[in-house]
BADO-234615 format. One record per atom (N, C-alpha, C, CB): residue number from 0; residue in one letter; y, z, x. Coordinates in pm, whole numbers, always signed. Last residue first. Glycine has a CB too. Layout:
// BADO-234615
ATOM  pos  code      py      pz      px
ATOM  NUM     a       Y       Z       X
...
// end
This chain:
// BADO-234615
ATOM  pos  code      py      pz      px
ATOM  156     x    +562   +2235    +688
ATOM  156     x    +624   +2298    +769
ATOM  156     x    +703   +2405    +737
ATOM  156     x    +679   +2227    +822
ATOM  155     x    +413   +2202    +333
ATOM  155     x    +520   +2174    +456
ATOM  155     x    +505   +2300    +528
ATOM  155     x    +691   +2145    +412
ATOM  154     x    +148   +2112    +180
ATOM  154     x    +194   +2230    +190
ATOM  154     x    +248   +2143    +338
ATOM  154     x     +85   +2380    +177
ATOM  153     x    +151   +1870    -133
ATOM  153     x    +126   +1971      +8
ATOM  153     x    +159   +2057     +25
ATOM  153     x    +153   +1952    +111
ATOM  152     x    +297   +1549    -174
ATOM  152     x    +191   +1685    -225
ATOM  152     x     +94   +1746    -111
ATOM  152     x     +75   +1629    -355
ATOM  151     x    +494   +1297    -168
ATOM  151     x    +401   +1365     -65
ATOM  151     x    +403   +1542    -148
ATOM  151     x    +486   +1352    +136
ATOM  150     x    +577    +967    -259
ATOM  150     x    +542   +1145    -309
ATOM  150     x    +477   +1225    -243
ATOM  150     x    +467   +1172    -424
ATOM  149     x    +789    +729    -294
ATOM  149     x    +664    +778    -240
ATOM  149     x    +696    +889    -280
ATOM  149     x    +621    +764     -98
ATOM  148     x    +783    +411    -471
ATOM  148     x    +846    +576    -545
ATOM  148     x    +701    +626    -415
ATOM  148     x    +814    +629    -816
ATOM  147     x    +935    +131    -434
ATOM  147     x    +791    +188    -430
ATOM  147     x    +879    +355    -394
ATOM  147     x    +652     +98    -276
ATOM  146     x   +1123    -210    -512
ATOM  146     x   +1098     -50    -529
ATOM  146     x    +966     +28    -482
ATOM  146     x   +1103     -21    -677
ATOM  145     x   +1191    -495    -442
ATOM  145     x   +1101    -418    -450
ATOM  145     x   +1146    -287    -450
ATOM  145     x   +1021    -443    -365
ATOM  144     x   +1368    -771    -474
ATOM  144     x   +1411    -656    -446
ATOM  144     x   +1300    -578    -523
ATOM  144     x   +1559    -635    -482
ATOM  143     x   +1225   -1050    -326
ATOM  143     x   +1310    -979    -432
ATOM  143     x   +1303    -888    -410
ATOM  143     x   +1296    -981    -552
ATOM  142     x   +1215   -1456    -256
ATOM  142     x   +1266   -1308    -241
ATOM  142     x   +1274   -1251    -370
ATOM  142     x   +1406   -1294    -173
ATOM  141     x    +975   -1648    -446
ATOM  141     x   +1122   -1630    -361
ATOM  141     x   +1111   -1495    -351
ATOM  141     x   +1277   -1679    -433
ATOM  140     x    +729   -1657    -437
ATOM  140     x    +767   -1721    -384
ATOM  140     x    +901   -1696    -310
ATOM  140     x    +751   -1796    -450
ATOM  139     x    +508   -1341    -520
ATOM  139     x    +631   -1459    -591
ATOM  139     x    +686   -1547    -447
ATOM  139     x    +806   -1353    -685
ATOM  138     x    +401   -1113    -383
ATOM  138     x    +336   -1248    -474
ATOM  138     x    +387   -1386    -486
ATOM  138     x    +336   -1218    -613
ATOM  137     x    +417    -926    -158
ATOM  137     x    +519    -992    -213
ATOM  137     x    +429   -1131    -277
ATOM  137     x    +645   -1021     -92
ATOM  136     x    +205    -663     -99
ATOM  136     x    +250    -784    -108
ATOM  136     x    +310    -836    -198
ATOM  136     x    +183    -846     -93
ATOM  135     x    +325    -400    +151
ATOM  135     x    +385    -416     +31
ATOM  135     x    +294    -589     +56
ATOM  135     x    +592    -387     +18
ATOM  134     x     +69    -205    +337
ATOM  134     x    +140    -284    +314
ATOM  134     x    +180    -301    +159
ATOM  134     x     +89    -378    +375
ATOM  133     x      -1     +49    +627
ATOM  133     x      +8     +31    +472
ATOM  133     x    +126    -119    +455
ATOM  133     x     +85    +208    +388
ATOM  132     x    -303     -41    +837
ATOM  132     x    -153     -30    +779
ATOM  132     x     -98     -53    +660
ATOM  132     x     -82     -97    +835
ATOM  131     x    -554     +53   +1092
ATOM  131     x    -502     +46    +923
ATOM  131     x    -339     +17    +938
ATOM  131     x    -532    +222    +821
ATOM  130     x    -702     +60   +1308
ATOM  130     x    -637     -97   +1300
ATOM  130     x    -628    -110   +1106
ATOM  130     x    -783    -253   +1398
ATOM  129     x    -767    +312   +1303
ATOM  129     x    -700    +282   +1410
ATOM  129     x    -606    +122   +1403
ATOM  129     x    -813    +290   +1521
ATOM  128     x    -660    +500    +984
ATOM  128     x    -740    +393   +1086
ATOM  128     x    -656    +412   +1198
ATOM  128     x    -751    +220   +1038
ATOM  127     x    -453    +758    +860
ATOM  127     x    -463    +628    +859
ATOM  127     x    -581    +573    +965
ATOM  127     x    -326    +577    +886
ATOM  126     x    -300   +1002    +799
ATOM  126     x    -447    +988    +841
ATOM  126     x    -500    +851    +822
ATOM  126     x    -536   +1083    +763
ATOM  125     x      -4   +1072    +888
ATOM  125     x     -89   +1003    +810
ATOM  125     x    -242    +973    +877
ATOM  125     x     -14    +878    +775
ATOM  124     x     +47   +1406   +1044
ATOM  124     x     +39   +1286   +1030
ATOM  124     x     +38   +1227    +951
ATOM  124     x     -16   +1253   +1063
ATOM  123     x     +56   +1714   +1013
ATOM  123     x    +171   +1591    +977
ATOM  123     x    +159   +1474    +999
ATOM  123     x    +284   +1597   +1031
ATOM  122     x    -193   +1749   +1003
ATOM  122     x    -139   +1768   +1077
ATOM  122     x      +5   +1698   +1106
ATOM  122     x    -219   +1764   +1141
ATOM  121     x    -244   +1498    +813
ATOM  121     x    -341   +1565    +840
ATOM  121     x    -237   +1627    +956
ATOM  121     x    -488   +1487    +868
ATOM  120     x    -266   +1350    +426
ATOM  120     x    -217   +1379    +587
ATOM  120     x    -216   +1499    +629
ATOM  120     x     -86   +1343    +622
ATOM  119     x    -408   +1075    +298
ATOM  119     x    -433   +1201    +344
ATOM  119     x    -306   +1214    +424
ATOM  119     x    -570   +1221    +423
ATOM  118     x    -288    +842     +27
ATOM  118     x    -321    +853    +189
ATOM  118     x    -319    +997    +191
ATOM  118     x    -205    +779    +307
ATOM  117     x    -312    +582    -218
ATOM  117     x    -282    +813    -182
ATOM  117     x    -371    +790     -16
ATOM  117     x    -446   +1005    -367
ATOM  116     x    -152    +376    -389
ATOM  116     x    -200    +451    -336
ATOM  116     x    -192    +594    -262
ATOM  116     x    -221    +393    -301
ATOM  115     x    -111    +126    -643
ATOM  115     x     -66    +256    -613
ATOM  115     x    -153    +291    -480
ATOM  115     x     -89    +360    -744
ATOM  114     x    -142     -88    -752
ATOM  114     x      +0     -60    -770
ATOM  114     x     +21     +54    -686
ATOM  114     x     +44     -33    -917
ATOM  113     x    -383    -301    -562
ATOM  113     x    -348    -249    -588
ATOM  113     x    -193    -193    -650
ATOM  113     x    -401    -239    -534
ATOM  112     x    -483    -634    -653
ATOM  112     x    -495    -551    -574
ATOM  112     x    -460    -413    -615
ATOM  112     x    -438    -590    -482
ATOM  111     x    -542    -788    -921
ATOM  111     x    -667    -790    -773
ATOM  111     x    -658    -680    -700
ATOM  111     x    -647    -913    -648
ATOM  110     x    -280    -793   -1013
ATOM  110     x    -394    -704   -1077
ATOM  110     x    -503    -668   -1010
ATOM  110     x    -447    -758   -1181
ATOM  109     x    -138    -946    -838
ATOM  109     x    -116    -790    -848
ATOM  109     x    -227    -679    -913
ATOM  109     x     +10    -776    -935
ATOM  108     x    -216   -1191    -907
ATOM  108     x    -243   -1086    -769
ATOM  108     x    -208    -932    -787
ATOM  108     x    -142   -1136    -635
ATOM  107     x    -189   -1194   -1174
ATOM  107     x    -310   -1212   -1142
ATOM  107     x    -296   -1124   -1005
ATOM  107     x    -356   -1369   -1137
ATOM  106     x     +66   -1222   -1081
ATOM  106     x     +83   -1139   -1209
ATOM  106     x     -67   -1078   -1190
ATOM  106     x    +119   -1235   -1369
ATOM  105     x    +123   -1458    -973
ATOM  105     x    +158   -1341    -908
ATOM  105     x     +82   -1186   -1028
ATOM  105     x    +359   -1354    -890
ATOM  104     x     +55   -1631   -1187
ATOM  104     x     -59   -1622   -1035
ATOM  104     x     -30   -1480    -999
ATOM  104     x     -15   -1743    -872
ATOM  103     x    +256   -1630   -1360
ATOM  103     x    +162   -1556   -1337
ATOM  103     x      +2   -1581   -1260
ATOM  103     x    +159   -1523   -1449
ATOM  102     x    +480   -1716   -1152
ATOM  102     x    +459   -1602   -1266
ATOM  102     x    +355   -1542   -1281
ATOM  102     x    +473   -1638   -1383
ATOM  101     x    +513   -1982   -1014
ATOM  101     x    +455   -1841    -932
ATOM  101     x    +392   -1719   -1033
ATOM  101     x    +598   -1763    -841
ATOM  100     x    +604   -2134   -1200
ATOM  100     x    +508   -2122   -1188
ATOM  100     x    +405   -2039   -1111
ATOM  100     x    +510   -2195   -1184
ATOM   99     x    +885   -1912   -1373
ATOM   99     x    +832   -2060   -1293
ATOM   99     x    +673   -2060   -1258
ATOM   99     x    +918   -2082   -1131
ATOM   98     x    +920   -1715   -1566
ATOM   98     x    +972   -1718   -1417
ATOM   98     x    +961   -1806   -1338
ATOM   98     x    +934   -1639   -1349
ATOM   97     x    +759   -1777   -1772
ATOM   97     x    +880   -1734   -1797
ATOM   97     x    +972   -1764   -1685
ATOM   97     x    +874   -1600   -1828
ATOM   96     x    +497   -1863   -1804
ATOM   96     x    +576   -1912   -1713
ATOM   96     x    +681   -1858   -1697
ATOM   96     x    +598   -2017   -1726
ATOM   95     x    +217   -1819   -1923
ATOM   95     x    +288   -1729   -1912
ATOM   95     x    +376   -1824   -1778
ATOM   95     x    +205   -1576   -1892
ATOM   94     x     -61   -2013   -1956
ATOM   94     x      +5   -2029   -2043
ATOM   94     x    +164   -1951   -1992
ATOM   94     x     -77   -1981   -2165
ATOM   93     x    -196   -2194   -1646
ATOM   93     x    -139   -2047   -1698
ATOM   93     x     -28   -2078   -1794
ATOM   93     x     -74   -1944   -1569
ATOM   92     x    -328   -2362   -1490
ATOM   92     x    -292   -2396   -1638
ATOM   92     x    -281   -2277   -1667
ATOM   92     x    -386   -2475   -1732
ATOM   91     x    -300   -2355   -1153
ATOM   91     x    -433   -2248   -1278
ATOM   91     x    -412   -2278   -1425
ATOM   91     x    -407   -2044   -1281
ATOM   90     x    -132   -2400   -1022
ATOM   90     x    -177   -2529   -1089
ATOM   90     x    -278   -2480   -1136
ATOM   90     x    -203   -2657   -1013
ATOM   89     x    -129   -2153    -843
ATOM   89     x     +13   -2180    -905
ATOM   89     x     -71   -2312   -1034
ATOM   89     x    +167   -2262    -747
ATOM   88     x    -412   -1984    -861
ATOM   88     x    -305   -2088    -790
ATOM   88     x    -176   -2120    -887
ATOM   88     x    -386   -2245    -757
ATOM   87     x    -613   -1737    -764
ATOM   87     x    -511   -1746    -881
ATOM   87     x    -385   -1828    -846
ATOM   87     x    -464   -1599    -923
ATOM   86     x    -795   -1761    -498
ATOM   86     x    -792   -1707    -678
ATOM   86     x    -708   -1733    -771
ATOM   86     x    -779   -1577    -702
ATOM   85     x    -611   -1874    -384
ATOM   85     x    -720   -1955    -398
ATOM   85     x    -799   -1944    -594
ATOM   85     x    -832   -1889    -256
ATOM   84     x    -414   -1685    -268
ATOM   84     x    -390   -1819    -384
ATOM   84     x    -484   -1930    -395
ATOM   84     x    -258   -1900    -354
ATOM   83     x    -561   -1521    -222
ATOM   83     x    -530   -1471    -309
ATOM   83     x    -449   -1602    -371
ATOM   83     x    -471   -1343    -278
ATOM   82     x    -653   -1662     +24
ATOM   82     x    -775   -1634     -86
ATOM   82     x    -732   -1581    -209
ATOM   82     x    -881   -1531     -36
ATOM   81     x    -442   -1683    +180
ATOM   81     x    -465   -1790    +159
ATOM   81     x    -576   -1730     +16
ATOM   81     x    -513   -1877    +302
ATOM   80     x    -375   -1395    +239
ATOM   80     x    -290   -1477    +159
ATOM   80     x    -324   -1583     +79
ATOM   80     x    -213   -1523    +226
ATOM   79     x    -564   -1365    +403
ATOM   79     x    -577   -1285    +285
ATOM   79     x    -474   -1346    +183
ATOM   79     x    -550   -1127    +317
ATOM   78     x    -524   -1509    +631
ATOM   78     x    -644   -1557    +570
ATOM   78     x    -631   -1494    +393
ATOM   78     x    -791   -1489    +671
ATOM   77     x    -298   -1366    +669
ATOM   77     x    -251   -1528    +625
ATOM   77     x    -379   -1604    +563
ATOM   77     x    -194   -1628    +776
ATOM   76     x    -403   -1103    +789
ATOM   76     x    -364   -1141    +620
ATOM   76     x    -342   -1295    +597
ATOM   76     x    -207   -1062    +566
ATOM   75     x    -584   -1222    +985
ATOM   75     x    -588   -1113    +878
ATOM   75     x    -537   -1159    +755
ATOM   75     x    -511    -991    +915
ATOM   74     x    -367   -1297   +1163
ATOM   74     x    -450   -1344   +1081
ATOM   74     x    -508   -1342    +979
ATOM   74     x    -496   -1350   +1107
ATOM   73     x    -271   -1078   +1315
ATOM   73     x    -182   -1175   +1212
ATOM   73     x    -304   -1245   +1107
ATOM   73     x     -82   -1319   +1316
ATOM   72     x    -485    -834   +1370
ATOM   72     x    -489    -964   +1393
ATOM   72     x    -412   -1030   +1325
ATOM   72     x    -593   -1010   +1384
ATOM   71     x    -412    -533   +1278
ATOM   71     x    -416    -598   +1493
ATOM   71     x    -420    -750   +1464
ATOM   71     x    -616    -547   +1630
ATOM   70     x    -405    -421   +1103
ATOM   70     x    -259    -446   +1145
ATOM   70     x    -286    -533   +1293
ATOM   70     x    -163    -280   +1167
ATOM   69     x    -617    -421    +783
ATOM   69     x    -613    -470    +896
ATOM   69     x    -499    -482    +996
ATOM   69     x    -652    -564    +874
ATOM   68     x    -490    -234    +476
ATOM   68     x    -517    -327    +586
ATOM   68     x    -527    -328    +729
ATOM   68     x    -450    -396    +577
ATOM   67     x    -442    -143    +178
ATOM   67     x    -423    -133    +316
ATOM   67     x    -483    -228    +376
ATOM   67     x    -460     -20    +368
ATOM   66     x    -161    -206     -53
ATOM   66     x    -312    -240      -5
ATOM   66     x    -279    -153    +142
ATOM   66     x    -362    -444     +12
ATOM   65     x     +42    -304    -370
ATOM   65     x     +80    -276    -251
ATOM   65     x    -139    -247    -141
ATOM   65     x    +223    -100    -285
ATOM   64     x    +254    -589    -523
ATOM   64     x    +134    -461    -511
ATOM   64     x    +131    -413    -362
ATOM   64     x     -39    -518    -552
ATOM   63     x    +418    -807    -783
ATOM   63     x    +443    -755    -595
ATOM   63     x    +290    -593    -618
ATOM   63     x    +725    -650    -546
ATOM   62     x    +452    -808    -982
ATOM   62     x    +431    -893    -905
ATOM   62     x    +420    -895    -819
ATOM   62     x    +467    -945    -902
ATOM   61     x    +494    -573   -1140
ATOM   61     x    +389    -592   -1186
ATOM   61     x    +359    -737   -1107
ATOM   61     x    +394    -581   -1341
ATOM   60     x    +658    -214    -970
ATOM   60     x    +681    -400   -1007
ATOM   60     x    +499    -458   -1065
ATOM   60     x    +743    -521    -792
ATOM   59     x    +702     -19    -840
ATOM   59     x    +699     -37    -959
ATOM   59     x    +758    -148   -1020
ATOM   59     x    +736     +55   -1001
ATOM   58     x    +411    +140    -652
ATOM   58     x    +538     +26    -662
ATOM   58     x    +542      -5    -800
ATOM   58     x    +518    -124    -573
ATOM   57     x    +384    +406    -515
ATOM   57     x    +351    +363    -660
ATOM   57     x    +464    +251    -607
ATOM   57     x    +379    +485    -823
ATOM   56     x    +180    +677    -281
ATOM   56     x    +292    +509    -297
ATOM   56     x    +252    +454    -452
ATOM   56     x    +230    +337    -148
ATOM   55     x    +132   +1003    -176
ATOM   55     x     +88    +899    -296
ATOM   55     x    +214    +793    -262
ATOM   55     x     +90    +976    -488
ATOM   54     x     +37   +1179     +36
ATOM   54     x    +134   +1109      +8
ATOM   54     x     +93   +1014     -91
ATOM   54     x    +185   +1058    +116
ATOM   53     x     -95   +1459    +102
ATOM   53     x    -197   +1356     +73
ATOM   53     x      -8   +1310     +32
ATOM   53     x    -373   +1378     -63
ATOM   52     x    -192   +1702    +339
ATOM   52     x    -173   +1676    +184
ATOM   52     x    -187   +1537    +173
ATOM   52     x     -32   +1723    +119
ATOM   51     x     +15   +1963    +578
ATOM   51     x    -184   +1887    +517
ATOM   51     x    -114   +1863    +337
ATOM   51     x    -406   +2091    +520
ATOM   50     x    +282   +1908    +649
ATOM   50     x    +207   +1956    +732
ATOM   50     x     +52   +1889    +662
ATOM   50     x    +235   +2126    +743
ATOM   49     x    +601   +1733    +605
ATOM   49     x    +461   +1716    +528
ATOM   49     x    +383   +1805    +670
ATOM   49     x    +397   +1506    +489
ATOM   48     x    +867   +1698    +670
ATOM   48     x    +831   +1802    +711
ATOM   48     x    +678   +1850    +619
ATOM   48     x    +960   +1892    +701
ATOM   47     x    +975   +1477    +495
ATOM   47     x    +925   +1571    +380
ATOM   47     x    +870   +1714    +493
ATOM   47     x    +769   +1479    +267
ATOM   46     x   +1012   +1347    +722
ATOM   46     x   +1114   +1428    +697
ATOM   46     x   +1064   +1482    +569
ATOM   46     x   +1251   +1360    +697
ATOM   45     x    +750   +1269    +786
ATOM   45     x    +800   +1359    +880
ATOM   45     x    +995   +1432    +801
ATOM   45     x    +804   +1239   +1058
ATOM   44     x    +719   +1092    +548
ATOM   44     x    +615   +1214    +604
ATOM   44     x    +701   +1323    +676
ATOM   44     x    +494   +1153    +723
ATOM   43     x    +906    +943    +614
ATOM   43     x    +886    +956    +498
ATOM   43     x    +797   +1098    +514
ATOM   43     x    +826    +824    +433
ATOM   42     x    +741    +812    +884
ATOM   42     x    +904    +869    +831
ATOM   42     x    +956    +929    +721
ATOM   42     x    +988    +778    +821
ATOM   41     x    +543    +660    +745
ATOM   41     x    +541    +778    +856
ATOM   41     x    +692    +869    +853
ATOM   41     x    +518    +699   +1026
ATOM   40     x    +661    +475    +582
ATOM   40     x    +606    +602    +499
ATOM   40     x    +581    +724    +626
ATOM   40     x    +434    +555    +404
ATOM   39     x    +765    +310    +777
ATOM   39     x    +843    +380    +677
ATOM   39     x    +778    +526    +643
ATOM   39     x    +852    +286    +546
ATOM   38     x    +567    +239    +891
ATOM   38     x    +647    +322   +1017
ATOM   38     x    +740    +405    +849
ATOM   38     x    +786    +177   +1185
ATOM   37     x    +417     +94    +704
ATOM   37     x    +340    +205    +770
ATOM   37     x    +451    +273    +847
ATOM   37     x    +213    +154    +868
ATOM   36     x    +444    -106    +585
ATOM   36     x    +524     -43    +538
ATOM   36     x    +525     +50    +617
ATOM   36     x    +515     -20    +426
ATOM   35     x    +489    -466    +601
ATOM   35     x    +455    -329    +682
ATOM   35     x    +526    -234    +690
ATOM   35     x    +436    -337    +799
ATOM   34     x    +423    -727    +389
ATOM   34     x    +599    -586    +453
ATOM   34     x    +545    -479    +513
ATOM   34     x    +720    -482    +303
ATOM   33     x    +315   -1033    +329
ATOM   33     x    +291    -939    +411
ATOM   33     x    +358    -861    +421
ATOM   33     x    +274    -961    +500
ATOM   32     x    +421   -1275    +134
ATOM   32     x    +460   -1248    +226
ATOM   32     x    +365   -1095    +274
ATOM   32     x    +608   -1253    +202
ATOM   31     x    +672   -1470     -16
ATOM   31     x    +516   -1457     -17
ATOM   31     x    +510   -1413    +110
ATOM   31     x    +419   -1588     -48
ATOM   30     x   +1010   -1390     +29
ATOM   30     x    +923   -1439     -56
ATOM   30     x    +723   -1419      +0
ATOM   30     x    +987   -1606     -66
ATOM   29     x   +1076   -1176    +149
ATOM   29     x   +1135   -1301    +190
ATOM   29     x   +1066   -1359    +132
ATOM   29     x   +1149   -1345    +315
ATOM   28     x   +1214    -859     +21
ATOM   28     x   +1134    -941     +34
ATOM   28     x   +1173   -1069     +94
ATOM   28     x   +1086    -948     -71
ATOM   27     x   +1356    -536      +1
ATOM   27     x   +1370    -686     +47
ATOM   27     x   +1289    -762     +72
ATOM   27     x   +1425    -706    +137
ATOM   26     x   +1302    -216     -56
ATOM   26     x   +1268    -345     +38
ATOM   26     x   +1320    -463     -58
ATOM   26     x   +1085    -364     +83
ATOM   25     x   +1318    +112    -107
ATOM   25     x   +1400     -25    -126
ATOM   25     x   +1336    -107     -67
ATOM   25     x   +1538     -37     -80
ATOM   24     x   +1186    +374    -171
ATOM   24     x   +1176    +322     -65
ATOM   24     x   +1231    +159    -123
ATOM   24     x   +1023    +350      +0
ATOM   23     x   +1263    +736    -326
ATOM   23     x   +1275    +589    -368
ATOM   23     x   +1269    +473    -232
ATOM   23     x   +1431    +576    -451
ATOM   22     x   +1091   +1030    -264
ATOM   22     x   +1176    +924    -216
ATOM   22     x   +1188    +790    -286
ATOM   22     x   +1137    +897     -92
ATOM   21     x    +986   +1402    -323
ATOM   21     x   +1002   +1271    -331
ATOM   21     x   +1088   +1171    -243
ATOM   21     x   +1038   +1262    -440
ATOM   20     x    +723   +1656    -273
ATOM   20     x    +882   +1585    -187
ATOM   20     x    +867   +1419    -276
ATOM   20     x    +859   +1560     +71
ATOM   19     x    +600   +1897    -307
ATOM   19     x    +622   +1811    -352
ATOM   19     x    +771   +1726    -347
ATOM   19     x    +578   +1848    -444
ATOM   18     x    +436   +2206    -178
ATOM   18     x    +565   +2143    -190
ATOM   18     x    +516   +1996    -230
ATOM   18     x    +660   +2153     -47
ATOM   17     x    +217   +2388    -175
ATOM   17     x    +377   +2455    -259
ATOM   17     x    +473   +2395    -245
ATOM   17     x    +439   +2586    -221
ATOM   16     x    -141   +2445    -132
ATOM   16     x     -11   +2306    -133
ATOM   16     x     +80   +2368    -263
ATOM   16     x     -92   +2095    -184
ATOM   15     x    -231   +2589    +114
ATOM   15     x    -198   +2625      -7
ATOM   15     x    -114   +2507     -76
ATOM   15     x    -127   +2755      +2
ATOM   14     x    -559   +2488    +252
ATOM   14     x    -410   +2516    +291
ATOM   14     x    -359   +2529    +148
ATOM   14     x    -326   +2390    +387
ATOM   13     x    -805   +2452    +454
ATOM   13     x    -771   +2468    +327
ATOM   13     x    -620   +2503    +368
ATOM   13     x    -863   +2579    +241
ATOM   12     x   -1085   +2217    +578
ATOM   12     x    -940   +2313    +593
ATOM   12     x    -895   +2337    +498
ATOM   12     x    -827   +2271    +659
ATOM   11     x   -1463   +2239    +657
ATOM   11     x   -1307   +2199    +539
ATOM   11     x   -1162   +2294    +632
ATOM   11     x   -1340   +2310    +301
ATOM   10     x   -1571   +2077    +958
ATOM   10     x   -1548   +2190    +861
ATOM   10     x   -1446   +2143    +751
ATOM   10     x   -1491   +2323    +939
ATOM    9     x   -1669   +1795    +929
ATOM    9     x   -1624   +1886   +1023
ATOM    9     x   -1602   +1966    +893
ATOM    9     x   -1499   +1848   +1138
ATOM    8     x   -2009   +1598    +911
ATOM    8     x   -1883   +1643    +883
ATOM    8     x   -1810   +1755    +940
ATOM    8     x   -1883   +1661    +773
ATOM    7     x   -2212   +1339   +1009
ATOM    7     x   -2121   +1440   +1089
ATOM    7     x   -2024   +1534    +971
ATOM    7     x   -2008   +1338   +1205
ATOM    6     x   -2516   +1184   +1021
ATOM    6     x   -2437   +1236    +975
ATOM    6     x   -2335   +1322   +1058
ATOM    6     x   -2495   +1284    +895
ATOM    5     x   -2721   +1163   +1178
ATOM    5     x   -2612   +1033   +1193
ATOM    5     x   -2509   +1088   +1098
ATOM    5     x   -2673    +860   +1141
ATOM    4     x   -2948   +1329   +1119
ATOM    4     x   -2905   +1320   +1258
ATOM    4     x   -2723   +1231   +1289
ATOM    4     x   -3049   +1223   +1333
ATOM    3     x   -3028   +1254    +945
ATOM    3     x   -2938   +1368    +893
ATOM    3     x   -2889   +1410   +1015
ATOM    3     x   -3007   +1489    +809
ATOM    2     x   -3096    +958    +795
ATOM    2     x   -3127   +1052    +859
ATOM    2     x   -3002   +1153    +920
ATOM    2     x   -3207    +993    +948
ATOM    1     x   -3123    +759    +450
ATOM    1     x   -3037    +777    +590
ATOM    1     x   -3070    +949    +688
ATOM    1     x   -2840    +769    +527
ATOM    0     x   -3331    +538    +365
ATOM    0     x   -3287    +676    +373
ATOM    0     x   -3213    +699    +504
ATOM    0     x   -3406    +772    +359
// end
């Protein structure tokens, strides 16, 4: 049982949410790979002039996904890289090749992780960690041209 001493919450804020901003965000991939997306979508924030609400990310690819994460240790992910082709290796006897043998490993990673996510934001910020960052991963081997549709729901400046 947890004691009621270690608890904290701060009050609610309420705010009227009367805006809904979109963007199409392009990237470029270099094949398998890590894309720190976090300065984008901050930017993304600040010109939706986002005050309290919540930004949703949808990528709309079924090989590539998107996560948060760890941003202080490189490591981090190259460990996270390594376990996602541990799970699902290129030499997995996967019937689905269409694309070569990356296909559907990648196909598998994408399902592990995420297509979508919703971040708070709080004073026009993103309400992100201290050692959070939003990332694109690139599954497939070679480069490609990624899409992710952001949406910020709220109430603006």
């Amino acid at each position: 049982m947890t004691s009621s001493k270690s608890l904290s919450l701060s009050p609610p804020s309420t705010v009227s949410a009367n805006t809904i901003v979109s963007s199409l965000l392009t990237i470029q991939t270099s094949g398998r790979c890590f894309v720190d997306l976090t300065a984008e979508v901050a930017r993304f924030v600040k010109q939706a002039r986002a005050r309290e609400g919540a930004v949703a990310l949808f990528i709309r690819h079924t090989s590539a996904s998107l996560t948060i994460q760890e941003n202080a240790d490189p490591s981090v992910l190259h460990d996270l890289i390594t376990a996602l082709e541990q799970l699902a290796p290129e030499d997995g006897g996967w019937t689905h090749d269409a694309e070569g043998p990356d296909d559907m490993p990648a196909h598998i990673k994408a399902m592990l992780t995420a297509s979508s996510l919703q971040i708070p934001v709080l004073n026009g910020e993103l309400a992100l960690g201290t050692w959070q960052a939003i990332y694109l991963i690139e599954h497939r081997s070679r480069s490609h041209r990624r899409e992710i549709v952001l949406q910020f729901s709220g109430a603006a400046a």
